[in-house]
C-alpha positions as CSV (number, residue, x, y, z in Angstrom):
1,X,-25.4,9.9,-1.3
2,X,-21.7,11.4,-1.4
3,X,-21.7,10.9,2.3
4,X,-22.7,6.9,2.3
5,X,-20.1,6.5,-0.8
6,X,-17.4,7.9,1.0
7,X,-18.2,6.2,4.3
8,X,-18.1,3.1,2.0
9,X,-14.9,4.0,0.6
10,X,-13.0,4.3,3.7
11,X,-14.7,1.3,5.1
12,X,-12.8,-0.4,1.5
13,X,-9.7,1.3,1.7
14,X,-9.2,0.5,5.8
15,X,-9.9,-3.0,5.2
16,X,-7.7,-3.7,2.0
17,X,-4.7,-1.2,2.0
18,X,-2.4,-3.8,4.2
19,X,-3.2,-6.9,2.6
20,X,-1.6,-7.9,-0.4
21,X,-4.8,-7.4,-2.9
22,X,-4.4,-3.8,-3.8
23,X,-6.4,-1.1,-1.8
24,X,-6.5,1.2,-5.0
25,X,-7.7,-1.1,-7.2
26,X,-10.7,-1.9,-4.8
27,X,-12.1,1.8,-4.6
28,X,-11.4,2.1,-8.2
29,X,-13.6,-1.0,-8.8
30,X,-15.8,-0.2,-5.9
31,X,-16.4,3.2,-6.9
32,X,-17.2,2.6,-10.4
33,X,-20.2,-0.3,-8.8
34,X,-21.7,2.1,-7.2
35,X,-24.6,3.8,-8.7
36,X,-23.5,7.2,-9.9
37,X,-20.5,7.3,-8.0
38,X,-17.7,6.4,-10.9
39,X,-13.6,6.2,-10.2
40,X,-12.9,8.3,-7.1
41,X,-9.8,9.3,-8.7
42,X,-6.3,9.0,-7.2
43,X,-6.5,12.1,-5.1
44,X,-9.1,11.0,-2.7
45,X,-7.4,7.5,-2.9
46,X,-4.1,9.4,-1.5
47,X,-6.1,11.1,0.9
48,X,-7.6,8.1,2.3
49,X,-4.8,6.0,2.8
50,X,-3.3,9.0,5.6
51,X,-5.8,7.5,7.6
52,X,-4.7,4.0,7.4
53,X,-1.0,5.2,7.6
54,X,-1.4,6.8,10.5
55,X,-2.8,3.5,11.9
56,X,0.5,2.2,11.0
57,X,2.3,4.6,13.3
58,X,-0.2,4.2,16.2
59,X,0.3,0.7,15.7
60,X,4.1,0.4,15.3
61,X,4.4,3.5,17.5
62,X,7.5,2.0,19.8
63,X,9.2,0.6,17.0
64,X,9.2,4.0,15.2
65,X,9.9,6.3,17.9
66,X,12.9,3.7,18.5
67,X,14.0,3.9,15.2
68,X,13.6,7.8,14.9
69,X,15.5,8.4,18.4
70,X,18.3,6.1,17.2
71,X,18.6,7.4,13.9
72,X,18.9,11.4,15.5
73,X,20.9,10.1,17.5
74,X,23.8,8.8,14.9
75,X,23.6,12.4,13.5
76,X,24.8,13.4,16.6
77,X,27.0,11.2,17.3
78,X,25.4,9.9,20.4
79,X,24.4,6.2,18.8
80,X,26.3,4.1,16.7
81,X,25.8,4.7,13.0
82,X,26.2,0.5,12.6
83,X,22.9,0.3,15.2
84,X,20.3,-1.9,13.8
85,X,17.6,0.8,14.5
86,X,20.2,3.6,12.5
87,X,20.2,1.1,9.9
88,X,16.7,0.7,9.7
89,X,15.9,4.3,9.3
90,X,18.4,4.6,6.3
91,X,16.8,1.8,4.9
92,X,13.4,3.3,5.1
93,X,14.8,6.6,3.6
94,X,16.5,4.9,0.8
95,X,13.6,2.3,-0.3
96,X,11.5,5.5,-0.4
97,X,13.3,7.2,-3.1
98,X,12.3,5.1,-6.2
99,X,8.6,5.6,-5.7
100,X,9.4,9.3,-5.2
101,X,10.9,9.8,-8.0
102,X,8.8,7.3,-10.3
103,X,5.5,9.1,-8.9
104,X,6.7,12.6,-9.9
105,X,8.0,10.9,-13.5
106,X,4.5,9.3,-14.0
107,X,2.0,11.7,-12.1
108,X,0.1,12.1,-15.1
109,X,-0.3,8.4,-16.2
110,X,-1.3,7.6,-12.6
111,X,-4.1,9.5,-12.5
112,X,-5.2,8.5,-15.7
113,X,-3.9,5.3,-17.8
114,X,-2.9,3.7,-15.2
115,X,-6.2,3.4,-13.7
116,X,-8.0,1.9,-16.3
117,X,-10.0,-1.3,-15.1
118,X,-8.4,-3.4,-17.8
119,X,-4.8,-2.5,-16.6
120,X,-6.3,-3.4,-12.8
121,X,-7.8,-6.6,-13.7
122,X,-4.4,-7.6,-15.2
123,X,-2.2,-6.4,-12.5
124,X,-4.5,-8.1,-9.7
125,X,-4.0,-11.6,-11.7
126,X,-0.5,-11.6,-13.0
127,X,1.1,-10.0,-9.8
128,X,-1.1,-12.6,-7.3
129,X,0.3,-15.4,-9.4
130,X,3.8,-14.1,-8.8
131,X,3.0,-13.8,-5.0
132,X,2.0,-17.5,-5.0
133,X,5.3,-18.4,-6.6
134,X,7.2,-16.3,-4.1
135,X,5.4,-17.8,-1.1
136,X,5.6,-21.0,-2.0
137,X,9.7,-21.0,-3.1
138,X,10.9,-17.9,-1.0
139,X,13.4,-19.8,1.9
140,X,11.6,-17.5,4.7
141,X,15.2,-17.7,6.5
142,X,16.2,-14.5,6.9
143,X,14.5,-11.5,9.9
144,X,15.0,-7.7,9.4
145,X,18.2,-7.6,11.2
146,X,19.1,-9.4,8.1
147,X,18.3,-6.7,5.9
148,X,20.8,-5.1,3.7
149,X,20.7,-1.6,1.7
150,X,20.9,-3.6,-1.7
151,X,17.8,-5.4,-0.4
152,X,16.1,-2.2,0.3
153,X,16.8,-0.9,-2.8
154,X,14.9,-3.8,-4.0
155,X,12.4,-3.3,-2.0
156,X,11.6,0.4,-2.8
157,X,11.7,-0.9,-6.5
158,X,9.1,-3.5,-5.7
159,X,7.2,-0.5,-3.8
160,X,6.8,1.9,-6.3
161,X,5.2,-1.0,-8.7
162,X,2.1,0.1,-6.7
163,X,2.0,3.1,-8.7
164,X,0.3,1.0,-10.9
165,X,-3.5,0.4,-9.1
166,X,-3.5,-3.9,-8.8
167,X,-0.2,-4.2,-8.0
168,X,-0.5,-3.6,-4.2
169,X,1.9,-1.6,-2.3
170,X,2.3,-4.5,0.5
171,X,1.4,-7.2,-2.3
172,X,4.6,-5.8,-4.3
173,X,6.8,-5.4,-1.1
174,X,5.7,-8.4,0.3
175,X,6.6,-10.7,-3.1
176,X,10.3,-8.9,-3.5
177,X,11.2,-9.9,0.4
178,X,9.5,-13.4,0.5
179,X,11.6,-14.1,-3.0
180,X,14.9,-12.7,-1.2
181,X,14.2,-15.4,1.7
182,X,12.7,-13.3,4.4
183,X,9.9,-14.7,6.6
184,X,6.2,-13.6,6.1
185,X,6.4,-11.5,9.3
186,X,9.1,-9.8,8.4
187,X,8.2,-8.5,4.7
188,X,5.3,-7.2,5.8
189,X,6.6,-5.5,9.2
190,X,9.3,-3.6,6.5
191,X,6.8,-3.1,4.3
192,X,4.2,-0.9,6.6
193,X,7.5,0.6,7.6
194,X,8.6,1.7,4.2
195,X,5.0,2.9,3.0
196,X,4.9,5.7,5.9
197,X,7.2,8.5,3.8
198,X,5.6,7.6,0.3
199,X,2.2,7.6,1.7
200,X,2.2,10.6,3.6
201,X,4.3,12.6,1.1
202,X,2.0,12.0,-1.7
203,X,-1.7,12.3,0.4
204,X,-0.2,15.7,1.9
205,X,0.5,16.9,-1.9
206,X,-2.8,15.8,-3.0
207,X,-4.9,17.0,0.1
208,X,-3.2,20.8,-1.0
209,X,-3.8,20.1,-4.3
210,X,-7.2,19.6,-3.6
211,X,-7.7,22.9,-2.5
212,X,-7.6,24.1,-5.7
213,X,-8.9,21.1,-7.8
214,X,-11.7,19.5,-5.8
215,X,-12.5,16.0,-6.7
216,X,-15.5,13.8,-6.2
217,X,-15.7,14.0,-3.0
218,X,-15.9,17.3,-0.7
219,X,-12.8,17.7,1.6
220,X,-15.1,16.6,4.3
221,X,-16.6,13.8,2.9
222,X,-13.3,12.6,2.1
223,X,-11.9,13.6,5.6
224,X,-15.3,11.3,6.8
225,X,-13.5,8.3,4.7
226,X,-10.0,8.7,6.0
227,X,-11.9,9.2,9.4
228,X,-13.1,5.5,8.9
229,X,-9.9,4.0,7.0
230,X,-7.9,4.6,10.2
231,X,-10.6,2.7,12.4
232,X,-10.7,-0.1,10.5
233,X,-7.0,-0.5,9.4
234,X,-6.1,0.0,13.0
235,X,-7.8,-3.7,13.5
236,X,-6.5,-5.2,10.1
237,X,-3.1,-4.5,11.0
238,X,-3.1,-7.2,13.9
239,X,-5.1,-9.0,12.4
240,X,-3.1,-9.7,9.0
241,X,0.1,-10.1,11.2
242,X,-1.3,-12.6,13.5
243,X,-2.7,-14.4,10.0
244,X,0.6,-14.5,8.3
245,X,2.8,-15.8,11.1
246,X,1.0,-19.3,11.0
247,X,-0.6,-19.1,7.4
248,X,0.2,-18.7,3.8
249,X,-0.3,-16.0,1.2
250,X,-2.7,-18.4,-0.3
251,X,-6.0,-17.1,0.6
252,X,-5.1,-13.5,-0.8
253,X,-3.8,-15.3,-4.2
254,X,-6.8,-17.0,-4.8
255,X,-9.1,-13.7,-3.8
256,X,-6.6,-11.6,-6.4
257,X,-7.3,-14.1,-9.2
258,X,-10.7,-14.3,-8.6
259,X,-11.5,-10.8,-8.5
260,X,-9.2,-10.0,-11.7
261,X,-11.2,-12.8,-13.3
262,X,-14.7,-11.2,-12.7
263,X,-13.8,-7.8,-13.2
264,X,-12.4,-9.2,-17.0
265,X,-15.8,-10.3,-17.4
266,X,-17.6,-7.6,-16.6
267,X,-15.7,-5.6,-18.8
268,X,-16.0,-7.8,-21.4
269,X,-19.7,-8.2,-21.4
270,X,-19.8,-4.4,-21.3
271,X,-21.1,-4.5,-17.4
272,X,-19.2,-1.7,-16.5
273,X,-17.1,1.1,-18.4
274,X,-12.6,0.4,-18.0
């Protein structure tokens, strides 16, 4: 059965880790449904999410080789340091540092408190609400050439709020640069941008870690899940980019709501354990 779970699991975590409704609090909710199964903890959830990560940089490959070339290439002294691309990388190195040092501060509560299924339900419904508000008042005036290091600042503090499974590491991302007046596109283009260091710095400590402290899952079996997150993200990607350039956020608040509603009473009615 550890097999099917984690083939399950990946399946979850491919199709919800770039929209706005919380990858982390899906497997934790998803795991704990399944029969036996329980919270897959936030090791294999780290894990997992290499494999959609990576799909980001198949999927934004030019754009990051770009902005890695450009970047090397102001330490050398062979591109302008004011190059949009130059910039970019700095911004993506300085957004990163707030989750960094909030998920070292907090390790302990994030794999424990924070994933209780009370603190999920409460995070999916209070931080879709504040994405609605964002969507609907953010100006959606400015593109990522507009981006400045106070705003990615910002949006490394909105990034590590997904410490916190519910939040959602695009959800948060996405809500801080629709509310500074950037378009749809372009906080969530940033926003797979920016996740690449977090999320391969953290999987990479817990897929060593796991070595020594083995989880629910086998190594393989959870290799079989990041196997499948990659697949499947690879297609969400477009997907959610071609969604959001004509549509609202709307659809995603309603399905964050919802879900936090439910899972408040199933826990109420004693359904399942927080």
């Amino acid at each position: 059965m550890n097999w099917l779970e984690a083939v399950i699991l990946g399946v979850v975590q491919g199709l919800t880790e770039f929209l706005p409704i919380s990858s982390s609090a899906h497997l934790r909710i998803v795991g704990e449904l399944m029969p036996g199964a329980g919270d897959p903890g936030a090791a294999f959830t780290a894990i997992t999410q290499l494999g959609t990560e990576s799909a980001v940089l198949v999927y934004f490959r030019a754009d990051i080789y770009r902005i890695i070339s450009a970047w090397l290439g102001s330490l050398r002294g062979t591109v302008p340091r004011n190059s949009p691309d130059v910039r970019m990388g700095w911004l993506v190195i300085l957004g990163s540092i707030p989750i960094a040092v909030l998920g070292l501060l907090f390790q302990t509560q994030i794999e424990t408190t924070f994933r209780s299924l009370w603190i999920v339900a409460g995070t999916l419904i209070l931080f879709g609400v504040v994405l609605g508000v964002a969507d609907r008042i953010g100006r959606r005036n400015r593109s990522l050439n507009d981006l400045t290091y106070r705003h990615g600042i910002v949006y490394g503090l909105a990034q590590s709020l997904a410490l916190i499974p519910g939040v959602s590491r695009s959800g948060g991302t996405i809500t801080a640069g629709l509310l500074m007046g950037y378009t749809r596109e372009a906080a969530a283009r940033y926003s797979f941008l920016l996740a690449i260091p977090a999320v391969f710095a953290s999987g990479l400590y817990q897929l060593v870690k796991s070595y020594d402290q083995p989880g629910s899952y086998t190594l393989a079996e959870t290799a079989v899940a990041t196997l499948v997150a990659f697949i499947i993200a690879l297609a969400v990607i477009g997907w959610f980019l071609r969604y959001i350039s004509t549509r609202s956020y709307l659809l995603f608040v309603g399905y964050r709501v919802a879900l936090g509603g439910v899972l408040v009473v199933l826990l109420t009615t004693h359904t399942i354990s927080a």
